[in-house]
N, CA and C atoms as an extended XYZ file, in Angstrom:
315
Properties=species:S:1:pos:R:3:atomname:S:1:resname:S:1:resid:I:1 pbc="F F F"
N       -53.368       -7.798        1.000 N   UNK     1
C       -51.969       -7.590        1.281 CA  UNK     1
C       -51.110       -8.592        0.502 C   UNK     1
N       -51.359      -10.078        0.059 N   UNK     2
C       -51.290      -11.289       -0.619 CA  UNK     2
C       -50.795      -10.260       -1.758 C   UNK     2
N       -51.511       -9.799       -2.240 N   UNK     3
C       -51.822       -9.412       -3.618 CA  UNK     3
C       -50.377       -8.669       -3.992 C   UNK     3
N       -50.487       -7.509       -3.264 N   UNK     4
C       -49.481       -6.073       -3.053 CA  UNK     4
C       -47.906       -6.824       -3.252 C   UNK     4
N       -47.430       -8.147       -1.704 N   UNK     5
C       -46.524       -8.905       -2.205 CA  UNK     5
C       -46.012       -9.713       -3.193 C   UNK     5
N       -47.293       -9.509       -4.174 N   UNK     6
C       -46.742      -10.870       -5.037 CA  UNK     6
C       -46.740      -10.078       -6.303 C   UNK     6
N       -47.105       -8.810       -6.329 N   UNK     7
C       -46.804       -7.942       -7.614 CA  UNK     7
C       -45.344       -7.348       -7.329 C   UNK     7
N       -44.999       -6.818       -6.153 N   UNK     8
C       -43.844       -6.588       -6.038 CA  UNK     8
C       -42.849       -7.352       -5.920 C   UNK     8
N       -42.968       -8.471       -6.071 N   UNK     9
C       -42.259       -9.954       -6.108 CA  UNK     9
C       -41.991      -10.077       -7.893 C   UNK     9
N       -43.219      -10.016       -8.349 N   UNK    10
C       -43.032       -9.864       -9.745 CA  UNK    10
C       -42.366       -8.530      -10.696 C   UNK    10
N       -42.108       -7.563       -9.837 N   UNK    11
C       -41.248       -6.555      -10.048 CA  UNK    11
C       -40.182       -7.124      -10.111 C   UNK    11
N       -39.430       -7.606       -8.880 N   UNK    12
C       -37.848       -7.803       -8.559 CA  UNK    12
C       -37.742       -8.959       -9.339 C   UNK    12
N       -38.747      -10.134       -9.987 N   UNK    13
C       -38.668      -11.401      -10.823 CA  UNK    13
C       -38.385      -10.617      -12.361 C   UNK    13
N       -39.143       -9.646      -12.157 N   UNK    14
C       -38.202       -8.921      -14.070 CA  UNK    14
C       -37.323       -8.209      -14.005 C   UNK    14
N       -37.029       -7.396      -13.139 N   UNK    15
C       -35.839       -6.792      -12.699 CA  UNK    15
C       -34.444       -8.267      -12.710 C   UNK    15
N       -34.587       -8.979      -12.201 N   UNK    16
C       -33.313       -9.982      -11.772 CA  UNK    16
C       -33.306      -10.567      -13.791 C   UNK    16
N       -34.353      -10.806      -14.192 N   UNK    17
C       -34.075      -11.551      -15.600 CA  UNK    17
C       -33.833      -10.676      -16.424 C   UNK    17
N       -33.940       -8.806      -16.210 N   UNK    18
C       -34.084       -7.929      -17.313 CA  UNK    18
C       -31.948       -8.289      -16.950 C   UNK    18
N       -31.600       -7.849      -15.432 N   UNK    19
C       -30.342       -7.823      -15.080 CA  UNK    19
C       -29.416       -8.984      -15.343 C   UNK    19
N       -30.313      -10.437      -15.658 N   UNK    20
C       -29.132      -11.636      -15.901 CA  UNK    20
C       -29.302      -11.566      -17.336 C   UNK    20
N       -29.832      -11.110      -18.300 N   UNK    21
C       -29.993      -11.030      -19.522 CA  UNK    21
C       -29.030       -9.674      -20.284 C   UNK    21
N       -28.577       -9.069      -19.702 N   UNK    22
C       -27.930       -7.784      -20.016 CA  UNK    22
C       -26.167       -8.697      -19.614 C   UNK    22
N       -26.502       -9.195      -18.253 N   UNK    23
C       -25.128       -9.969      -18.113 CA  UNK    23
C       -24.920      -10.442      -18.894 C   UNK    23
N       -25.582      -11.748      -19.535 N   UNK    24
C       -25.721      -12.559      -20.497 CA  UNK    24
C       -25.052      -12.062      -21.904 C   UNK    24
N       -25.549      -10.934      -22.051 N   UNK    25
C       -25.401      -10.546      -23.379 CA  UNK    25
C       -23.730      -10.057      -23.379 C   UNK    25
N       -23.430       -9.563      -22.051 N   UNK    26
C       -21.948       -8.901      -22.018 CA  UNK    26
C       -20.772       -9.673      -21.872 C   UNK    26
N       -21.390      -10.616      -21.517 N   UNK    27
C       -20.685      -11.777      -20.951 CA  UNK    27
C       -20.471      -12.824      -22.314 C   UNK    27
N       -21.518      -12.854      -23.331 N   UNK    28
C       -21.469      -13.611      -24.638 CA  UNK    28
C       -20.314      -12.268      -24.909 C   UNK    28
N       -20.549      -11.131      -25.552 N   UNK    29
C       -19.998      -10.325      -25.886 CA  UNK    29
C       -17.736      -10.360      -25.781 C   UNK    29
N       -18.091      -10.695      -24.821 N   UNK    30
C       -16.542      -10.347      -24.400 CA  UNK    30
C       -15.625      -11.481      -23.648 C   UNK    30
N       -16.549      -12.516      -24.093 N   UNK    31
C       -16.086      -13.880      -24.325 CA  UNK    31
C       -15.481      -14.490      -22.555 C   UNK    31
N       -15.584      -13.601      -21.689 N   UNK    32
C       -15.511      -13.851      -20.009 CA  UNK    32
C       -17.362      -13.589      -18.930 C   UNK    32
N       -16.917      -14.093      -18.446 N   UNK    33
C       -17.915      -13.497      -17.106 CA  UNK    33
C       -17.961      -12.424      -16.653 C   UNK    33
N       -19.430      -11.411      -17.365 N   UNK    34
C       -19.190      -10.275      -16.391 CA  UNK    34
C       -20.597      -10.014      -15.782 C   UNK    34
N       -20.534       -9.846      -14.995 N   UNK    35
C       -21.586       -9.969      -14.236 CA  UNK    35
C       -21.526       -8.451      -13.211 C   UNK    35
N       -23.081       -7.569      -13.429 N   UNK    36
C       -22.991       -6.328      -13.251 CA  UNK    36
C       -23.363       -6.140      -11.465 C   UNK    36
N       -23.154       -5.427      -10.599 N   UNK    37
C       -23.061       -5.290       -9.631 CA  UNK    37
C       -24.424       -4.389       -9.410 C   UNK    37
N       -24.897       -4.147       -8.032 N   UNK    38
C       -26.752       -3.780       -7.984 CA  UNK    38
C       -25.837       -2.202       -7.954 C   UNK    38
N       -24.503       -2.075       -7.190 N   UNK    39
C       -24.429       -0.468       -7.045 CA  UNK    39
C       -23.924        0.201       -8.393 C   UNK    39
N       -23.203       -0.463       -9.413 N   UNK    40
C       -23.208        0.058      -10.717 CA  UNK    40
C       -24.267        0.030      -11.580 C   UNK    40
N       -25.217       -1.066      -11.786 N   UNK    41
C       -26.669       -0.871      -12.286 CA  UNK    41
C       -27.225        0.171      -11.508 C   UNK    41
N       -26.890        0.961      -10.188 N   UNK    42
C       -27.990        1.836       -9.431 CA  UNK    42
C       -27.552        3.157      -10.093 C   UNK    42
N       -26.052        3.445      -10.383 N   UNK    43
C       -25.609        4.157      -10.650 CA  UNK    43
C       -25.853        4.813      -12.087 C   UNK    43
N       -25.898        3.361      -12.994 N   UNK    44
C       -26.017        4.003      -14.424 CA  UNK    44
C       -27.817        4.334      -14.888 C   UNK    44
N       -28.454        3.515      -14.262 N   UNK    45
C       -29.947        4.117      -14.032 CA  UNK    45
C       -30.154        5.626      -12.781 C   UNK    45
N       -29.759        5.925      -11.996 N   UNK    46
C       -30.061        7.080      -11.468 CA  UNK    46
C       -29.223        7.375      -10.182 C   UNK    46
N       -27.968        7.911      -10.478 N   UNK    47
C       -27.292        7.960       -9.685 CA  UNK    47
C       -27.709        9.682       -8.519 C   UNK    47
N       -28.181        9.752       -8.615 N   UNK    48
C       -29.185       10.822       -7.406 CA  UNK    48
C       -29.719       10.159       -6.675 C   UNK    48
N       -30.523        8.996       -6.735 N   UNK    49
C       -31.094        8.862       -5.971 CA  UNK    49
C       -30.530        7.208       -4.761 C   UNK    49
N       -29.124        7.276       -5.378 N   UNK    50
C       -28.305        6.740       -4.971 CA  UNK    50
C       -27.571        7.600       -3.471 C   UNK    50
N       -27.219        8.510       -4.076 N   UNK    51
C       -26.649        9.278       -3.358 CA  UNK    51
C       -27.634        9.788       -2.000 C   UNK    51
N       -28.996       10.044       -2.840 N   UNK    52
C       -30.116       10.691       -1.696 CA  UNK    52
C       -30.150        9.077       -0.432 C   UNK    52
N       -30.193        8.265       -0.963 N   UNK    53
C       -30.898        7.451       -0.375 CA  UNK    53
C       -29.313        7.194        0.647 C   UNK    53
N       -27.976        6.954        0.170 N   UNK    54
C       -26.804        6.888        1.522 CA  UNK    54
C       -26.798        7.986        2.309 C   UNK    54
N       -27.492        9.330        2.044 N   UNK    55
C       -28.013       10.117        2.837 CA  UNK    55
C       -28.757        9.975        3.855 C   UNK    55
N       -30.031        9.482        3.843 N   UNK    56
C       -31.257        9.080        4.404 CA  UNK    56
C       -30.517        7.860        5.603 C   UNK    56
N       -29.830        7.086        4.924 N   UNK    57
C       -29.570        5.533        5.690 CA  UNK    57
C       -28.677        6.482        6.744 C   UNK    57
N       -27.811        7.230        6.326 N   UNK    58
C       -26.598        7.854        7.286 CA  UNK    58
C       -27.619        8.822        8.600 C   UNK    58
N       -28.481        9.387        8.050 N   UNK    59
C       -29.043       10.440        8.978 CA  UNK    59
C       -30.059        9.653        9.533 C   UNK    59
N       -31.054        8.932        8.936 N   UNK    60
C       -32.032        8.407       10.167 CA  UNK    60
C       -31.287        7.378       10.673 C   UNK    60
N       -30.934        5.887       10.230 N   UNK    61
C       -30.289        4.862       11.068 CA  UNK    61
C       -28.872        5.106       11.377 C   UNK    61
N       -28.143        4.990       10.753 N   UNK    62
C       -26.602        5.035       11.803 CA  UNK    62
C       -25.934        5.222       10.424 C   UNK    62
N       -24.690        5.711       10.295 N   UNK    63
C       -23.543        5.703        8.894 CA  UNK    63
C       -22.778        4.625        9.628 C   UNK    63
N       -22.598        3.527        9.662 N   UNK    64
C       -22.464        2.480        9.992 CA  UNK    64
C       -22.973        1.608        9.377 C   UNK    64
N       -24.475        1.764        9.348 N   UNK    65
C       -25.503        1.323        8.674 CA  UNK    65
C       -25.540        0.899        7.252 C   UNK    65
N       -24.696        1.945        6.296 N   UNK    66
C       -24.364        1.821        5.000 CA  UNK    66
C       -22.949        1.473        5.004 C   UNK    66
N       -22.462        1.684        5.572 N   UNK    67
C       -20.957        1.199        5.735 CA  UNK    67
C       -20.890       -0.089        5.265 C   UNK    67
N       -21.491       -1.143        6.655 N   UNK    68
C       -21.670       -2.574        6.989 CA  UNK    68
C       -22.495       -2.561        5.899 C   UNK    68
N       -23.614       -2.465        6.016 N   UNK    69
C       -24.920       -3.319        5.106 CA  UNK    69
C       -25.172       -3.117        3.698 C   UNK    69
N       -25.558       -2.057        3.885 N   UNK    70
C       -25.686       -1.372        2.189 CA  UNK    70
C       -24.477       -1.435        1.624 C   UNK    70
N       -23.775       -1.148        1.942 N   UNK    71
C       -22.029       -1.672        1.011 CA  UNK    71
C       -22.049       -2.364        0.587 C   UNK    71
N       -21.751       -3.820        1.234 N   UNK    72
C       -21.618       -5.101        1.086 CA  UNK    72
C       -22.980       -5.151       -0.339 C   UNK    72
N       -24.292       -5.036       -0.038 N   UNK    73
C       -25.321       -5.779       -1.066 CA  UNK    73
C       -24.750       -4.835       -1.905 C   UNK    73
N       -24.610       -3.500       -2.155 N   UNK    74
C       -24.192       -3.234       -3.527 CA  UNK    74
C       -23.297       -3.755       -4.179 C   UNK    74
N       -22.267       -4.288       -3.570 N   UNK    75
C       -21.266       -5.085       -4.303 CA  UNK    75
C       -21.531       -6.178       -5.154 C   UNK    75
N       -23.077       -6.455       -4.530 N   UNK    76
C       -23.067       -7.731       -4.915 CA  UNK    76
C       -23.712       -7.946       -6.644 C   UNK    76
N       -23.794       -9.105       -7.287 N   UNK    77
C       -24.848       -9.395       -8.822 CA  UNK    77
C       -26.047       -8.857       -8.077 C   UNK    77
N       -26.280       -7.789       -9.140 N   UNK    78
C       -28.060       -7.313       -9.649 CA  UNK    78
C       -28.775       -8.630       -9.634 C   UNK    78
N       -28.885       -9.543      -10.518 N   UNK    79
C       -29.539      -10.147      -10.746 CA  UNK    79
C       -30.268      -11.490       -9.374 C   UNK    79
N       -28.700      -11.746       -8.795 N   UNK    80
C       -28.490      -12.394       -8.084 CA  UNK    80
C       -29.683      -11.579       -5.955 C   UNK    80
N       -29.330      -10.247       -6.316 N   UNK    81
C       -29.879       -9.361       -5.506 CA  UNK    81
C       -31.570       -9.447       -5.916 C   UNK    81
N       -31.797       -9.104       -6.905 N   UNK    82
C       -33.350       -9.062       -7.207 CA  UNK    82
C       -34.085      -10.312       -6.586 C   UNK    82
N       -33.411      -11.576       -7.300 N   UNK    83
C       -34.165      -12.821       -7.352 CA  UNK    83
C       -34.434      -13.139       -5.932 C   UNK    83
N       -33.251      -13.100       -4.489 N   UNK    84
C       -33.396      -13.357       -3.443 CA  UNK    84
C       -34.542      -12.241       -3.051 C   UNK    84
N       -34.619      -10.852       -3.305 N   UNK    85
C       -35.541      -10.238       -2.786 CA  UNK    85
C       -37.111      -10.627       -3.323 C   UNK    85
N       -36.918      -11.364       -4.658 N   UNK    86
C       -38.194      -11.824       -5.448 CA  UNK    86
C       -38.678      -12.995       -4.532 C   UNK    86
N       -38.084      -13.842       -3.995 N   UNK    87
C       -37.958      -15.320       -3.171 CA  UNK    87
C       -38.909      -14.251       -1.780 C   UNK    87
N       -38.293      -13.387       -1.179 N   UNK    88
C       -38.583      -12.712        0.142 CA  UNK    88
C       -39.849      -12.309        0.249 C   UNK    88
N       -40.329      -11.326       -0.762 N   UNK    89
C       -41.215      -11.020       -0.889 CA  UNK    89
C       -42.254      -11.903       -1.306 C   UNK    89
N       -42.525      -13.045       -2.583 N   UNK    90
C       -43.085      -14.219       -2.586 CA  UNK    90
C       -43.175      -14.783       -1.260 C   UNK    90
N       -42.477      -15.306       -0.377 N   UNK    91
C       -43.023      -16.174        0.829 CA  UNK    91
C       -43.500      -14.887        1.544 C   UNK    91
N       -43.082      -13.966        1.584 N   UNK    92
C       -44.082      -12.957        2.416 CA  UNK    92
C       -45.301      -12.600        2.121 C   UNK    92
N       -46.031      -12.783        0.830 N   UNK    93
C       -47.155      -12.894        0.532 CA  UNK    93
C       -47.728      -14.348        0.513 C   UNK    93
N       -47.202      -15.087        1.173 N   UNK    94
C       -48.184      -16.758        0.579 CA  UNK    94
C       -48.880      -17.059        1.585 C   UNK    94
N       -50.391      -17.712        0.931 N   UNK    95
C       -51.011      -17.843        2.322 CA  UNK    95
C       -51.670      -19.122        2.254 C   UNK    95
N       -51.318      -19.768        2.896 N   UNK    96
C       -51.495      -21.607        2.584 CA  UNK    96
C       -52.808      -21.772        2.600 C   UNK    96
N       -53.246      -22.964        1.229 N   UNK    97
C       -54.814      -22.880        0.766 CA  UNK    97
C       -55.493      -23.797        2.049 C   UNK    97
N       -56.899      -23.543        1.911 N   UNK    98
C       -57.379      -23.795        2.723 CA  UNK    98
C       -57.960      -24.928        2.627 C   UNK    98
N       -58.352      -26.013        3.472 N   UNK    99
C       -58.774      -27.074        3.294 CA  UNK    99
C       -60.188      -27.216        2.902 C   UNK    99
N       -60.665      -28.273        1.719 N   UNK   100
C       -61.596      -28.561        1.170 CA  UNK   100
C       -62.834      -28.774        2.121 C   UNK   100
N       -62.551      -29.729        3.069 N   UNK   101
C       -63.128      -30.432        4.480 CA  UNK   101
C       -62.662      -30.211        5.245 C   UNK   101
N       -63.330      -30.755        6.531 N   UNK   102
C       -63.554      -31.076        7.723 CA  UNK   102
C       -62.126      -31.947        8.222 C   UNK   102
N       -62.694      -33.387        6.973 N   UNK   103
C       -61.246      -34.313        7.124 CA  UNK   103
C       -60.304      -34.106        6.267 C   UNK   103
N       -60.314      -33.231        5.475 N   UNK   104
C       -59.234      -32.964        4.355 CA  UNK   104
C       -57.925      -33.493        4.698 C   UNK   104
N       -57.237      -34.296        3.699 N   UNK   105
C       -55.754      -34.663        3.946 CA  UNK   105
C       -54.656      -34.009        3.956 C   UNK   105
């Protein structure tokens, strides 16, 4: 299970650098800060399944649900979104090494 978390950890770790590197470049580009948002990156990669998925959140949990929650994180930096979920998933897979000994320090 270790395993499963820490590849999908390494998903959202290239996802957040593919997303601060595209900033990067737009942001050299046009001589300000621009920094791309997770619901406009969702949009210009596959906006169907954008739509399917505020579907899903509205009909099984509450339309409230996307209102409050899912709103808000789409607003937020891609990059900035990945890395905390990269952090989440990393400590959710870690499993503290085991001691050498008996008396191990």
């Amino acid at each position: 299970m270790s395993l499963i978390f820490h590849f999908f950890s390494l998903l959202a770790l290239v996802a957040a650098i593919a997303a601060g590197t595209v900033d990067a470049i737009q942001s050299v580009a046009s001589s300000s800060t621009m920094l791309a948002s997770l619901g406009d990156l969702w949009i210009a990669i596959s906006p169907g399944t954008l739509v399917a998925t505020e579907d899903l959140v509205e009909f099984y949990i509450h339309p409230e649900a996307w209102q409050q929650g899912a709103a808000f994180l789409l607003t937020q930096p891609a990059c900035a979104v990945f890395l905390v979920l990269a952090l989440i998933l990393w400590i959710a897979g870690y499993r503290r090494p085991k001691p050498f000994g008996r008396f191990a320090a």
